[in-house]
N, C-alpha and C positions, 0 to 999 in steps of 0.2 A: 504494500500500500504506500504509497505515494504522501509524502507529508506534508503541508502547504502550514507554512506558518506566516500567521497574522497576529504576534505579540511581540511587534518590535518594540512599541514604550516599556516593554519589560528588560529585552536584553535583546541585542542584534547577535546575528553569527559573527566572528571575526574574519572579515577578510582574507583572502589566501595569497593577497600582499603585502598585508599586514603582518599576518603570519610567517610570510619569506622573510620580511625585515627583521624581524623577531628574534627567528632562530639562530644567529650569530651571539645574540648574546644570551644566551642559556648556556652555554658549554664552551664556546670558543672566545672570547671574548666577555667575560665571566666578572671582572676587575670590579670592585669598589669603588664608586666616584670619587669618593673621597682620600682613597688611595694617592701615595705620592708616586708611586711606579711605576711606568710607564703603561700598564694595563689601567690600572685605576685612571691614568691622567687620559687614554683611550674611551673610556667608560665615561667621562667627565665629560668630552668633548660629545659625544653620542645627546648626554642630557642638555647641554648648551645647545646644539643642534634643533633638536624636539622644542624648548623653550622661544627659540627665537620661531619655530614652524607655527607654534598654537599662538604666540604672540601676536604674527601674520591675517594668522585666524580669525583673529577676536579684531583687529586693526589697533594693538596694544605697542608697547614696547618688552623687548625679554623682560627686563626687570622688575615688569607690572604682574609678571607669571609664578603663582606657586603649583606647585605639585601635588598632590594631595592621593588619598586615597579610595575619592568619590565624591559623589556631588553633596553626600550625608554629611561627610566631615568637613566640606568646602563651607555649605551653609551655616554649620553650626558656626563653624570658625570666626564665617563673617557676623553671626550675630552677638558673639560674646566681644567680638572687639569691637561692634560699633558699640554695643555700653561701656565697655572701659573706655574708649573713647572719651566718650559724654558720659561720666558717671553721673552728672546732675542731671540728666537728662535720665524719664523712669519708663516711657512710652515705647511702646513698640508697636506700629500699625504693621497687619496683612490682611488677607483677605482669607474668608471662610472656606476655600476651594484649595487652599495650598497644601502641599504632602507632606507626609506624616513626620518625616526628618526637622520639616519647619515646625508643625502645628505641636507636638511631642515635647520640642528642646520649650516651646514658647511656655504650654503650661507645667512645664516645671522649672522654667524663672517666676512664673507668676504665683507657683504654690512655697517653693523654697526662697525666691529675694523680693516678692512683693512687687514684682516688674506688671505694670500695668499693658495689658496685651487686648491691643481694637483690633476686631475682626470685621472689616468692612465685606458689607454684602454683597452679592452677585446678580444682573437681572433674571428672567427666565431662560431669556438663549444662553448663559452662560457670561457675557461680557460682566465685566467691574462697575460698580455704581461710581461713576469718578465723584458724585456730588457726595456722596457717603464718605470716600477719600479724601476729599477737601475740608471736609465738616473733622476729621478722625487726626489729619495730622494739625499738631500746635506745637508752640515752641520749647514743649517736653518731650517732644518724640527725638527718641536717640539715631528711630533706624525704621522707616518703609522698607519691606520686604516681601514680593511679589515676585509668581510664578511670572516667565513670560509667554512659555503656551500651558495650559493645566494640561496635565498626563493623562484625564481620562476624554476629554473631549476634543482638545487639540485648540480651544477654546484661545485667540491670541490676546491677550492684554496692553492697553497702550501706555507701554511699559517707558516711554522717552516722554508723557504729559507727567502720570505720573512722577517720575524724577522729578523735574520743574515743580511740582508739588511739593513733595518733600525735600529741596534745596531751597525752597522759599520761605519756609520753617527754619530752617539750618538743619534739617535730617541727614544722616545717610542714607543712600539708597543701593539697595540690591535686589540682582535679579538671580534666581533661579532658571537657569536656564536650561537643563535636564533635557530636554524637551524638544527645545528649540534649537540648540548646537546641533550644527551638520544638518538641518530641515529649511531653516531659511536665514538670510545673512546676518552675521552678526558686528555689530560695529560699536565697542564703549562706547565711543565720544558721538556720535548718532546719538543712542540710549541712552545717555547721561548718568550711566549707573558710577557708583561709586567701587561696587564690588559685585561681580557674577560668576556664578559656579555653575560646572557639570560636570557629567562621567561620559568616561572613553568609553563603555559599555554601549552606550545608547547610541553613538556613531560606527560600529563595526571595529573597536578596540577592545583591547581584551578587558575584563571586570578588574579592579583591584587599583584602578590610578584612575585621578579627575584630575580636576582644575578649579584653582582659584585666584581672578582677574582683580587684585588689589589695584587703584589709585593710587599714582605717586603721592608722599605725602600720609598717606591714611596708616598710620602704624596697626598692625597685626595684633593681636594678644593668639599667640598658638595653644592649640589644646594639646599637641606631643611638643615636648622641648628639646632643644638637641641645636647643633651647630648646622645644621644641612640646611637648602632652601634660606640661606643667609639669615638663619635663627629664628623661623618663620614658620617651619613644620621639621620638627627632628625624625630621625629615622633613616636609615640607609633609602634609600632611592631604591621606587621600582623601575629600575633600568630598562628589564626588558617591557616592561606595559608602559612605559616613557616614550621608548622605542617604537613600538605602538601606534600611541596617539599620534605621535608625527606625520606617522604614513595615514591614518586614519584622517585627521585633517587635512594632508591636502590632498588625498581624495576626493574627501568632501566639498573642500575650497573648487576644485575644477568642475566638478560635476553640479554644483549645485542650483546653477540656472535651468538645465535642463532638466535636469531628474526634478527640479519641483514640479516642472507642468507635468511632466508623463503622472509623476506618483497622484498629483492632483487627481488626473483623469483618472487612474486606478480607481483611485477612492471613489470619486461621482460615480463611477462605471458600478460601483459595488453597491453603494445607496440607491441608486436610480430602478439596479435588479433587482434589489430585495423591496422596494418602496410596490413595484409594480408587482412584484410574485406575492406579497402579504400587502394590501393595502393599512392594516391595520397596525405594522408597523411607521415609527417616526423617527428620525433622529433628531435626538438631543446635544443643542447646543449649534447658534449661528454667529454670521459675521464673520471675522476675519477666523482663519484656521492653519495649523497647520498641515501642510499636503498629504500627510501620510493617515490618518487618525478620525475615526467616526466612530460615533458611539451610539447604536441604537437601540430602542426601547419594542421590545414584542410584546404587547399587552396582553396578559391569560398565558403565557410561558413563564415557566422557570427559569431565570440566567441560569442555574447550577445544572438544571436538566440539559439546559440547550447546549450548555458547553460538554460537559458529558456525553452528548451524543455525537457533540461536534470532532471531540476527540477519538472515536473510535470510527467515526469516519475521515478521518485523520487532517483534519481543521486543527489549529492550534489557537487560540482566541485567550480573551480574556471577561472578567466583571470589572475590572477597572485596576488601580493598582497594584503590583506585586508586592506590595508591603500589607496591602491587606484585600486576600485573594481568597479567603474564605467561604463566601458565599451565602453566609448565614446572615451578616448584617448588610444590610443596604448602603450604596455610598457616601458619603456625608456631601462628595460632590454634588451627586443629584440629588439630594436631598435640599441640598441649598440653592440650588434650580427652582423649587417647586416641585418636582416630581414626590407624587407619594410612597410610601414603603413599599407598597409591590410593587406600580414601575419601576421603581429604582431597580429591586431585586431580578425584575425582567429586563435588565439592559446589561448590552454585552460590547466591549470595545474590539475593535477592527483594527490594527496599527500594521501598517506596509511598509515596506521598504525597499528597495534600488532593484533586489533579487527577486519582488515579486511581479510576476506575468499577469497576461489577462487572459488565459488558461486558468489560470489558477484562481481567479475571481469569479469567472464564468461557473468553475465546479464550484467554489464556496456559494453562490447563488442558488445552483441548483441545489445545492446537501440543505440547507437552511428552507427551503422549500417544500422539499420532500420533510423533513422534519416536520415543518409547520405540521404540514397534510396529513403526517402519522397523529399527532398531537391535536390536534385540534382541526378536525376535520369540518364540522362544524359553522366556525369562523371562515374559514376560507369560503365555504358554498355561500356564506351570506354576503362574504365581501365581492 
């Protein structure tokens, strides 16, 4: 059986150039960056290399680049230094759609330091209440902190008004961008972010190294301490997922004009069949989006059953995100959509990527159909 994966917001495959670049430093070139021997000083120039590539990336400078070990420990990073930043400052504005690495660290500052945490709300298609954000940041907020596409809808936020917003307060601003790296372009000084993070993961680099885009100027407070990453993130360096990212990015960097419209069309192409095979499906969440990413609701279906089924007809899908893939509770995304506890429950996310055909959208249409038909046979005759 032929396996057609559609949960790239979870984790992408690794490249098989990525992988080429890789393999030298596993075994052959093995050295400690921080070594002074000439293998180490090899190993050093490798991470310099990668630093100045993701730099490119982002339209940064090397020395705006830390290393990290994902977007989890990128974020956290950035929010514990924008408070020591501004210790006077006790506010932290996000929004109620953000992931669970933000929402998690936020209330337990808020249970452990008393850190006052606004969650501004989302409309029905998903977009940011900007007047909610305007009303949320004051000149106590330390730090806005906002997804710039949410992971379950693809859902894009105007993540460059925003900033403006909170630099007008005197905030810092960050973005998660999880999501958004390697899907559509990314530029600090466009976005106006102060600090933004993501994982190689979610661009076709291996799991275990991110990035985090500090601002000249904005001192750090690291959570590992150590001399590496210029005192910034301790820890011997993942060399070879460093190595990685590099090739990962400018992959991405070259292909990323075109592959958005194909992946676009993918995506329509997959909404459009399933809107017309189940009328009684809708997708959730409009406006601006990322290309790859639809989230749709089958009303009177189980997410947990559909994807169940979906997997042994060898669909790979999701309920939304892998951090919390359970099944049992309903998203807190859709939830703060409007959607009520069983839609929620009946919606299933769709995430493509560069490797996906339109063979392979064509059978997901069909399998999701035939499902419907076994399931609720019913519904269909009436719609």
């Amino acid at each position: 059986m032929k396996l057609i994966y559609l949960d790239n917001n979870a984790t992408t495959r690794v490249l098989p150039q990525v992988m080429e670049a890789m393999h030298p430093w596993f075994s052959e070139q093995f050295g400690n960056p921080s070594s002074s021997h000439p293998m180490g000083q090899y190993a050093k120039q490798a991470v310099m290399t990668a630093r100045k590539a993701v730099a490119n990336f982002l339209h940064a400078g090397p020395a705006d680049i830390v290393f990290t070990s994902g977007a989890t420990e990128s974020i956290q990073t950035a929010i514990i230094s924008a408070l020591a930043a501004n210790p006077e400052r006790r506010r932290i504005v996000t929004s109620t759609v953000e992931h669970a690495s933000t929402l998690l660290l936020l209330n337990h500052l808020a249970e452990t330091q008393g850190i006052e945490v606004v969650l501004v709300p989302v409309l029905n298609n998903g977009q940011l209440d900007m007047a909610a954000l305007g009303a949320a940041v004051t000149p106590t907020t330390a730090l806005v902190t906002l997804l710039h596409a949410n992971n379950e809808t693809g859902v894009i936020f105007p993540v460059a008004e925003a900033a403006s917003i909170a630099h007008a307060q005197g905030a810092l601003f960050h973005i998660d961008a999880a999501q958004s790296a390697g899907k559509i372009p990314l530029d600090v000084t466009n976005l106006g972010c102060d600090l933004l993070s993501f994982s190689g993961h979610k661009l076709h680099a291996p799991k275990g190294v991110g990035v985090l885009y500090v601002r000249k100027g904005i001192a750090l407070q690291p959570l590992i301490l150590g001399h590496q990453e210029r005192n910034r993130r301790g820890g011997t360096e993942n060399l070879t997922g460093i190595v990685g990212l590099d090739i990962a990015c400018h992959l991405a960097q070259q292909c990323l004009t075109s592959e958005r419209t194909s992946i676009a069309s993918l995506r329509d192409r997959l909404e459009q069949g399933i809107l017309k095979r189940l009328p009684f499906a809708r997708v959730n969440g409009s406006g601006p989006r990322v290309p790859n990413t639809t989230n749709i609701c089958f009303p009177e279906l189980l997410g947990e059953e559909m994807l169940h089924r979906l997997g042994q007809a060898g669909v790979m899908a999701s309920q939304g995100s892998a951090c919390k893939a359970s099944g049992t509770e309903p998203s807190h995304v859709l939830l703060a959509m409007g959607l009520n506890r069983n839609n929620a429950l009946s919606s299933l996310r769709f995430s493509l990527s560069r490797e996906t055909t339109e063979a392979e959208i064509d059978s997901v249409i069909e399998t999701i159909a035939a499902i419907a038909k076994h399931v609720l046979p019913e519904a269909l005759e009436a719609a």
